[in-house]
C-alpha positions in Angstrom: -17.3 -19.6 -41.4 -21.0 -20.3 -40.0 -23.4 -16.9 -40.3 -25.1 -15.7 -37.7 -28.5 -16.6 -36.9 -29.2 -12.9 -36.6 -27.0 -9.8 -38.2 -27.0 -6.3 -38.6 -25.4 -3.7 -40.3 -26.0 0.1 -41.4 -27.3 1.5 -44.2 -27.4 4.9 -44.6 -30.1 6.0 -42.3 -31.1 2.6 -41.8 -30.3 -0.4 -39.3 -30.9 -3.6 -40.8 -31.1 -6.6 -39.3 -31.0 -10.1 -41.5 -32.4 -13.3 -40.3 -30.7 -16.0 -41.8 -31.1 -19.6 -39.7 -32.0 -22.2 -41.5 -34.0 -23.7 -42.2 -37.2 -21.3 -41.6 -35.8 -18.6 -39.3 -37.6 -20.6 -35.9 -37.6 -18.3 -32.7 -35.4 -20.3 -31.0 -32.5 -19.2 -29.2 -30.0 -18.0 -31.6 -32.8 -15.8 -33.5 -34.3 -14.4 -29.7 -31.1 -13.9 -28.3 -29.5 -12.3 -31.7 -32.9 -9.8 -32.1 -32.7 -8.8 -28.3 -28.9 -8.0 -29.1 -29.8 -6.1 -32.7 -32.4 -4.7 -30.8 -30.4 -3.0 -28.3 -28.1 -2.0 -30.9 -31.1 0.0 -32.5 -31.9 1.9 -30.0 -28.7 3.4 -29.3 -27.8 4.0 -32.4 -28.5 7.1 -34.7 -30.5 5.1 -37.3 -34.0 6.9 -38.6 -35.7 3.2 -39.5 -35.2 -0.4 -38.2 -35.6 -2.9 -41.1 -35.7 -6.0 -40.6 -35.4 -9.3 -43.7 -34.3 -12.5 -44.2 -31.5 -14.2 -46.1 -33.3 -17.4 -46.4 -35.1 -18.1 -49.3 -38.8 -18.8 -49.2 -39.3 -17.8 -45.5 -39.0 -14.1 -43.6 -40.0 -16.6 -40.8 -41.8 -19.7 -40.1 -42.4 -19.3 -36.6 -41.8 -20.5 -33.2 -39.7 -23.4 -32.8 -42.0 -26.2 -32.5 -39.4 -28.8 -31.2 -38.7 -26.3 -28.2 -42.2 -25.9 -27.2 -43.2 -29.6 -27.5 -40.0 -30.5 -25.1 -40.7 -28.1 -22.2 -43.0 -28.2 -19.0 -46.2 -26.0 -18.3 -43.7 -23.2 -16.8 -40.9 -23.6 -19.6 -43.4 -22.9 -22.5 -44.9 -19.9 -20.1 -41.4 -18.2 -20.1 -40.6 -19.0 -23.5 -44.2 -16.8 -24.6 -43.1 -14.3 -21.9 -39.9 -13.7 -23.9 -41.4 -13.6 -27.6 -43.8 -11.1 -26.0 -41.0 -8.4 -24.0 -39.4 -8.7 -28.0 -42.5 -8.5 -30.4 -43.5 -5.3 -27.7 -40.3 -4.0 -27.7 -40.0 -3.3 -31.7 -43.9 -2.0 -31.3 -43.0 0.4 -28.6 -39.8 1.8 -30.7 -39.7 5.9 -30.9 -38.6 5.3 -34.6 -40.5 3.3 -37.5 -39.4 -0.3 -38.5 -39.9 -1.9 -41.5 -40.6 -6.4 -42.1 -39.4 -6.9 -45.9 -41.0 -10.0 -46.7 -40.0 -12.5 -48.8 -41.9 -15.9 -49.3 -43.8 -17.2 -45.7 -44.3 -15.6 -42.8 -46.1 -17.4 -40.4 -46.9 -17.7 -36.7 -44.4 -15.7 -34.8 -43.1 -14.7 -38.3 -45.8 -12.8 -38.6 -46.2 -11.4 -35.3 -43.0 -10.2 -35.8 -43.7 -8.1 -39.0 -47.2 -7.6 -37.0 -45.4 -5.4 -34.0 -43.4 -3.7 -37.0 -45.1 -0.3 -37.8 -45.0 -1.6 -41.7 -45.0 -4.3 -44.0 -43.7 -4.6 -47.4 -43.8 -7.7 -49.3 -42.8 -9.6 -52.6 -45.5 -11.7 -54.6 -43.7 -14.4 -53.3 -45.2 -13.8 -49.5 -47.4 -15.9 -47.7 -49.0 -14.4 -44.6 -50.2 -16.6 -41.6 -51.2 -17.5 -38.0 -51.5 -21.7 -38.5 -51.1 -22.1 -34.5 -54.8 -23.7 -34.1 -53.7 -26.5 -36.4 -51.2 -27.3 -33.4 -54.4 -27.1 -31.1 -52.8 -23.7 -29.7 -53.2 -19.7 -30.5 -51.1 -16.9 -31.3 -48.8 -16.2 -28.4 -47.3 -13.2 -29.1 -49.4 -10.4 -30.1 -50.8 -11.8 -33.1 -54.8 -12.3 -31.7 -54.6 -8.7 -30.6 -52.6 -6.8 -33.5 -54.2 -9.3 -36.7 -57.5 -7.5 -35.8 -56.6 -4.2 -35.4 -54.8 -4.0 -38.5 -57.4 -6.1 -40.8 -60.7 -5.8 -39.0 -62.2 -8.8 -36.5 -63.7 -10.7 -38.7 -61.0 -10.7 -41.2 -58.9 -11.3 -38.6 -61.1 -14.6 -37.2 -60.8 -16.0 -41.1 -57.3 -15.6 -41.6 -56.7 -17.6 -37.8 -59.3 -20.1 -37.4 -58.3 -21.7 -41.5 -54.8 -21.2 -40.1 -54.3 -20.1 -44.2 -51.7 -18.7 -45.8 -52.7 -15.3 -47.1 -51.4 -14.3 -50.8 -49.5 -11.4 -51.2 -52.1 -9.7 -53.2 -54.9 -10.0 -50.9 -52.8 -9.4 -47.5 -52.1 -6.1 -49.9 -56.3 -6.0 -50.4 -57.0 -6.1 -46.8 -54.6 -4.0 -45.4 -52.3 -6.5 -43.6 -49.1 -5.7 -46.3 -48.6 -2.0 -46.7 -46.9 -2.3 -50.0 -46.3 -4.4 -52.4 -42.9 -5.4 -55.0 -41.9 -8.1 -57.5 -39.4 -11.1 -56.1 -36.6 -9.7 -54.4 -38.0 -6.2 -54.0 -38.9 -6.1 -50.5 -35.9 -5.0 -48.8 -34.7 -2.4 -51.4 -38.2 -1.0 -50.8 -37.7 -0.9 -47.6 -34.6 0.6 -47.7 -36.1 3.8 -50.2 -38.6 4.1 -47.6 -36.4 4.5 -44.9 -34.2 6.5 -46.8 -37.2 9.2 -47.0 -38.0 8.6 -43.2 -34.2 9.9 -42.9 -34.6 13.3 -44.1 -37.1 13.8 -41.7 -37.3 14.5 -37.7 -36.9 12.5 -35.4 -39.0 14.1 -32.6 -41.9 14.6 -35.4 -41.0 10.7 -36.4 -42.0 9.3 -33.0 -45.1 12.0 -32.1 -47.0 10.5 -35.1 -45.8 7.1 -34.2 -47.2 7.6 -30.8 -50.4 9.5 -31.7 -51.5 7.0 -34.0 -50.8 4.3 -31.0 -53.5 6.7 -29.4 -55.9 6.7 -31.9 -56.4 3.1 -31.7 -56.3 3.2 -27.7 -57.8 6.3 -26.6 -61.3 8.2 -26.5 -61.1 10.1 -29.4 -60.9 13.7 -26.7 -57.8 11.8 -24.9 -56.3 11.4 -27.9 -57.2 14.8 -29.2 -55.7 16.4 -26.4 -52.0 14.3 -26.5 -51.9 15.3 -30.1 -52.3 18.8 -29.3 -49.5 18.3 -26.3 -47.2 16.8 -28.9 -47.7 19.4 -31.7 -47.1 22.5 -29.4 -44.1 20.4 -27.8 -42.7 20.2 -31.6 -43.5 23.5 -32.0 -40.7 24.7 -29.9 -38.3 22.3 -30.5 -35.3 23.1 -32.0 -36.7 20.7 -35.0 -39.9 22.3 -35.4 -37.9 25.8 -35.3 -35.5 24.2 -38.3 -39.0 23.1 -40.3 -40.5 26.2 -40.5 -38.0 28.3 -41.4 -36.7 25.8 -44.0 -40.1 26.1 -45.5 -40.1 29.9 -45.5 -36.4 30.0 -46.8 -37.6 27.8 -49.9 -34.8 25.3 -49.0 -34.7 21.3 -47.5 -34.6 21.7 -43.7 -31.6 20.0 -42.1 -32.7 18.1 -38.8 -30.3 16.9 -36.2 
């Protein structure tokens, strides 16, 4: 029997969807259409964190698929961006956190999809890139605007105009992986992180999600004043309620 392109399964308080189309995980079809469907999955289901892997060895993802691209017209490869972009901003705009457990490379759109993820853990083994100026193009989906404000512009410029692969270690340095594990410790990482995300609130989960989103968008008063909205919302929410008196009761709170 012939695995999907994309899966997804649950794992305690985590949904976790596994890329596995050789031979590099290319956004074509199957993978797009099989994210949008895990996607939609997520979000209605209970889960805490989205994690997201790959079953291939050597690549999380190498990209967009280049023998797509090169056969469509002006308009074709317009809608095909268009649709990498309404799925990288989707999994940026999710009320919980996701996690990109990185084994080996991760390039182009690979990238950009760990990029709209709110964290990255990676092996040694990964390799970090946006190559897409060796194809006399640019990053298409996200990956010009997110690279730099995760890394800094002119880290940012280096990393895209060599079109390099960034070493595990460095992409660690520099901010652009979050944490780091031996071979084959990405995804159970992930996983112990998102089992800690699971004891916690939900609510409280996507107000810091959303306030940092602010700090990087915002005057720093606009930004001051939604954080002050959000805390006094959580404040009487049946969550906030739960946290407090947990505390005070010396016990672990129990959120819905």
């Amino acid at each position: 029997m012939t695995q999907p392109a994309v899966s997804w399964t649950a794992e305690g308080s985590a949904f976790c969807i596994q890329l596995a189309l050789p031979p590099a995980n290319q956004l074509g079809r199957p993978v797009v259409d099989g994210l949008a469907a895990a996607l939609t999955e997520f979000r209605s289901s209970p889960a805490r964190t989205l994690v997201i892997s790959s079953g291939l060895d050597g690549f999380f993802m190498a990209g967009a698929d280049i023998k797509l691209m090169a056969g469509v017209d002006r308009s074709g490869f317009a809608a095909y961006g268009a649709e990498l972009r309404v799925l990288m901003d989707g999994i940026a705009a999710l009320d919980r956190p996701s996690i990109a457990a990185i084994e080996g490379r991760a390039l182009g759109g690979g990238l950009e999809l760990a990029l709209a993820c709110t964290l990255r853990i990676g092996s040694r083994t990964a390799r970090l890139g946006l190559p897409e100026a060796k194809l006399g193009l640019i990053p298409g989906a996200g990956g010009t605007q997110r690279l730099p404000r995760l890394v800094g512009r002119s880290r940012a410029l280096d990393i895209m105009l060599t079109a390099r692969q960034v070493p595990a270690e460095e992409a660690l340095s520099i901010g652009l992986l979050d944490r780091l594990t031996e071979p084959g410790g990405a995804r159970p990482a992930a996983l112990e992180l998102a089992a800690q995300f699971g004891a916690m609130s939900r609510p409280a989960l996507a107000a810091v999600l959303r306030s940092v989103d602010d700090a990087g968008e915002l005057p720093l008063s606009d930004g001051m004043a939604r954080e002050a909205d959000r805390v006094t919302g959580l404040f009487d929410s049946p969550d906030g309620r739960e946290g407090l008196a947990a505390f005070v009761g010396k016990r672990p709170a129990r959120f819905a």
